[in-house]
Structure formats: C-alpha cells, structure tokens
N, C-alpha and C positions, 0 to 999 in steps of 0.2 A: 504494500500500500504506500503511495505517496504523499508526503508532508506537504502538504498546500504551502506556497511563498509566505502567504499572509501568517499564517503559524509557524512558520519558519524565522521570519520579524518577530512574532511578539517571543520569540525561546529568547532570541539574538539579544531584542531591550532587556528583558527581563534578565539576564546573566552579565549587561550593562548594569543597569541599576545594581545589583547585588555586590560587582566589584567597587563600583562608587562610594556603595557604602562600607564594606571591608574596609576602602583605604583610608576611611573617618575612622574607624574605630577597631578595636582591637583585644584580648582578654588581656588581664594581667595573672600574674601566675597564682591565683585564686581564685581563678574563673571569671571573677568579676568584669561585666562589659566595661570599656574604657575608651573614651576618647579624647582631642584636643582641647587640653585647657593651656590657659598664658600666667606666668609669673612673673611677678618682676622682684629684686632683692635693694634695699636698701639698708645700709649702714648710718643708722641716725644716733650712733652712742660715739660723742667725740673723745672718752678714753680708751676706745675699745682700741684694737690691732686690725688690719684688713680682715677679714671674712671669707669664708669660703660657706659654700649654700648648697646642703645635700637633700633628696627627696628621696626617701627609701639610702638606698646605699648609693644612688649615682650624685655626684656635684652636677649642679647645674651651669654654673655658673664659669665664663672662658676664664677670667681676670678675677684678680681677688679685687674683692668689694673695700677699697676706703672708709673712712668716716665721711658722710657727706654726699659720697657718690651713691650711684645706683646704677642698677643693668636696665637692659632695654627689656618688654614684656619676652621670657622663653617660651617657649613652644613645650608643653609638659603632659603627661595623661593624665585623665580627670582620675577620682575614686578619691579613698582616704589613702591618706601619705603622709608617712612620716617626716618630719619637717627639722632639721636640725643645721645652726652657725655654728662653723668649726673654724681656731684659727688658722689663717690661710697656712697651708703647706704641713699643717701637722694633724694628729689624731685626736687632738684637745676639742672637747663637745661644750661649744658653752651655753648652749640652750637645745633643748630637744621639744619637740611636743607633734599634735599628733592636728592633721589640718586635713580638711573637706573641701575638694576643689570638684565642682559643677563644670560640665562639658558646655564648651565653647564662652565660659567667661574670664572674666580678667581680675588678678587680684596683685596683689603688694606686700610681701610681708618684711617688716621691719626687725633690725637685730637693734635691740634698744638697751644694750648693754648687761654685764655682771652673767653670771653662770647658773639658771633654773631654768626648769622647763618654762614662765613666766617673763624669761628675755628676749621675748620677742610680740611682734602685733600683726596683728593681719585684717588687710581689712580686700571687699570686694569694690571694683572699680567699675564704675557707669560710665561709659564709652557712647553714650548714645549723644549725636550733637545737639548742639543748644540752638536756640531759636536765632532766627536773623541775624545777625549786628549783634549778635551777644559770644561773651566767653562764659566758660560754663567753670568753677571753682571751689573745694571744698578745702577745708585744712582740716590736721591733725596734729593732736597735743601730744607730743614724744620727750618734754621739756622739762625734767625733773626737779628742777630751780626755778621753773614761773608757778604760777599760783596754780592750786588745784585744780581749779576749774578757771577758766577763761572764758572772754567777751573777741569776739570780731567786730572792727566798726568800717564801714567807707569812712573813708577817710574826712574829717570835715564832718558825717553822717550820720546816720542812726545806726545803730547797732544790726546784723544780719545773724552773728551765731551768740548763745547766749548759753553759760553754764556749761562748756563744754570740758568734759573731766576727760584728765591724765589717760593717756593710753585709751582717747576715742576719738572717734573724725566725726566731722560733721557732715548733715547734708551736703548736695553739692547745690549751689547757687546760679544761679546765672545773672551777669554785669556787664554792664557797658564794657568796651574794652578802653585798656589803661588806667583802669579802675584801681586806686591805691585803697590800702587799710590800715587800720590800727589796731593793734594789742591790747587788750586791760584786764586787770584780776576782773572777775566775775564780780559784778556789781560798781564795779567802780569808773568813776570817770574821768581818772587820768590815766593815761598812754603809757606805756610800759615798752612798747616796740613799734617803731613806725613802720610798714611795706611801703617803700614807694620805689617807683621807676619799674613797675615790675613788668611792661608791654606787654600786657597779655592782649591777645588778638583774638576777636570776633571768629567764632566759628572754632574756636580751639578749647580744649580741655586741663586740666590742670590742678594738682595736689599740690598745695603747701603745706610742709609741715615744721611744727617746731622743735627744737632740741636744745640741747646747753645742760650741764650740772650744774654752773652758778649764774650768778644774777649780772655776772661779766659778760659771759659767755653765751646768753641766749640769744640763740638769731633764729633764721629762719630759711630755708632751702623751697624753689621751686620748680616743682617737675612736672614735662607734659606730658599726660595722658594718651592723648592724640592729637 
C-alpha cells in the first residue's frame, strides 16, 4: 500500500516539530525535563576576592567575577540547582544554597559577601520593554552600612520606592529617560546618596543596586538588563 504525499508531509512536520523541541529542552540526570534559562553573576560584597559561580558542579562563569562587576545573562538549564560562590581558582565555598530557575526566564544572583548559605541574593529579572519614551528601573539594597530599609526619590521629587529592606529589590518603574534619584533612610528626608548623570535611555532596562560596608563606602553600580 502506498503512503499518500499529503501523509507523507504531515510524518515529515510532525518529526520537525518534535526535533524543535528536543533542541529547547533536555532531561537532566534525574529525569527531570529541563530547559533554557539565563543567569547573570554579580559580585556586590566590596571585601570579598573575585568569584567564581558554580551550578550543580559546572562554573558558569569564563572570568572571575570582581567586586562591582558582573557577567552578561549565561545560557543555563532550568530545574532546581544548586547554586554556590567559590573563591576564584580555589575549592573555598563561600556560600552554597539551593535556587529555582523557571524555563526561559532571567535572573541575577548576587554574592553579597562572608561565608553561609545566606551570602548571597537572587532575584528574577523582567525583561519585558517599557512603554514609549520611557526607561524601565528597579534597585536593590545589597548595602550593609545604609539604613535598613530605604526610600528612592526623582531627584528634586516625590519618592517612587519606599521601605525597601536589606537584601530586597524593588518593583521595576518606568521614567523618563535621564531621570536622576536620591537615596534616604526610610522615612527620612534628607539624601544620603545622590544618582545623577546616570543616561538611562528610553526603551532600555536597568538594575541599580547598592553596596558599601561603611557609611564611606556606599555607592551604587548600574546595570543593563537589556
């Protein structure tokens, strides 16, 4: 008996489609289904040593991570993963713990200094663009020497984040572009740290976050999303 063309097409799609998908996703040695998720690694503890950034037993990371710097988002499989900063080039663990990464999203996790499973943060990143003529902006308080909880202001403005505590990000906002801000303990209305000159651009994405151990020291690092 012969295979009609037309059932001969849909086998052909249908064994398209199936490798399209194989080549999104994959088991890991648990069975569990897995696919593309993206990391990115920052080093936000400015007495730590460079970094190295392992997921299960692989480092992810080409270049040891700085204080300050960060990697661009890697290419990583979703599932649960063990998540551990090591000092760059040696076997020294100085944070371990245990992280939930969802297929096809983006996150960040920060190595925020000293040696627990607690030295570090993670947070999930919204990559989705911002409306017109706007930058889209959130921050994170990584800043062990400013005040508990912190205030965001426009600069000049009203406040936009408010009570935001140690080792948490805020929503993300959207602002004019070149939009500066200001710093302040939580409650308070005098400035503690200026952002200015920061060009953020319409249509672009963007984490600030803060750091420092003392009240010398604290600044603030900005990075783009997309």
């Amino acid at each position: 008996m012969k295979t009609s063309k037309n059932l001969r097409q849909t086998y052909s799609g249908l064994l398209l489609a199936f490798a399209a998908v194989a080549g999104l996703t994959s088991c890991s040695s648990n069975g569990e289904i897995t696919a593309d998720a993206y990391v990115r690694i920052v080093n936000s503890s400015e007495s730590a040593p460079p970094q190295d950034f392992y997921l299960d037993s692989t480092k992810v990371n080409s270049s040891a991570v700085v204080y300050g710097q960060n990697t661009d988002y890697i290419t990583t499989n979703s599932g649960n993963r063990k998540a551990r900063f090591k000092t760059s080039g040696t076997t020294t663990v100085n944070s371990s713990s245990d992280v939930s990464i969802s297929a096809g999203n983006h996150y960040t996790v920060y190595y925020t200094g000293g040696s627990s499973s607690s030295a570090n943060y993670t947070t999930e990143d919204n990559l989705v663009t911002p409306a017109a003529g706007k930058a889209k902006v959130r921050f994170v308080h990584l800043s062990s020497a400013a005040a508990a909880n912190i205030d965001l202001a426009i600069q000049g403005g009203q406040k936009i984040v408010t009570n935001l505590a140690y080792k948490a990000a805020s929503a993300y906002q959207e602002v004019d572009a070149a939009t500066s801000f200001q710093l302040f303990a939580s409650g308070s209305s005098t400035a503690v740290l200026s952002l200015a000159n920061l060009n953020l651009q319409a249509g672009k994405i963007y984490t600030i976050y803060f750091s420092g151990s003392t009240t010398a020291t604290i600044t603030y690092h900005v990075m783009i999303d997309k």
